[in-house]
C-alpha positions, 0 to 999 in steps of 0.5 A: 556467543550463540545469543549474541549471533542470534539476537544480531541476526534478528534484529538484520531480518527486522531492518530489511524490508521487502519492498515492489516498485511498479506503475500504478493508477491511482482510483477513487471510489467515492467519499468513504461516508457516503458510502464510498470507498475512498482511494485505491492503487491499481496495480496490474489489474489488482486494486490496493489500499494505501494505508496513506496516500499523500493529498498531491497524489489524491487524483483520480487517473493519476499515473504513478510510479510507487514503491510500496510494502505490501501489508498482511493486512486486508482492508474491507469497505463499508458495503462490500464483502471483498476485502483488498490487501493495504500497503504501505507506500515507501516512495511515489512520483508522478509518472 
């Protein structure tokens, strides 16, 4: 019985996913094999990089609303040292 309630209450934690919804800029910082680093979210001041960004998003001063899953993962581009943390995009439209 105690495996049962324990194997029920984690796979519940797997199924619920934290996700923020805000307003964001989209950026781009150049053609990543030119030395850019490609596509960013600016989200209240912070730049975030989607793990994928939809190509009708792919517009430099696009404003949007997104929902997303922020990542432990950071990313780091080609020539800088600071690394930004990646999120998954659940939900975007154009504001």
């Amino acid at each position: 019985m105690f495996l049962t309630t324990l194997l029920l209450f984690s796979s519940c934690e797997k199924d619920s996913i934290s996700t923020i919804k805000d307003n964001a800029t989209i950026l781009y910082e150049g053609y990543p094999a030119a030395d850019g680093c490609g596509y960013f979210l600016l989200i209240e001041e912070n730049k975030f990089n989607p793990i994928e960004l939809k190509s009708e998003f792919s517009v430099d001063g696009l404003i949007v609303n997104v929902e997303y899953q922020l990542l432990e993962t950071k990313w780091a581009c080609n020539w800088q040292e600071h690394k930004f943390s990646q999120i998954k995009i659940i939900d975007i439209s154009k504001k």
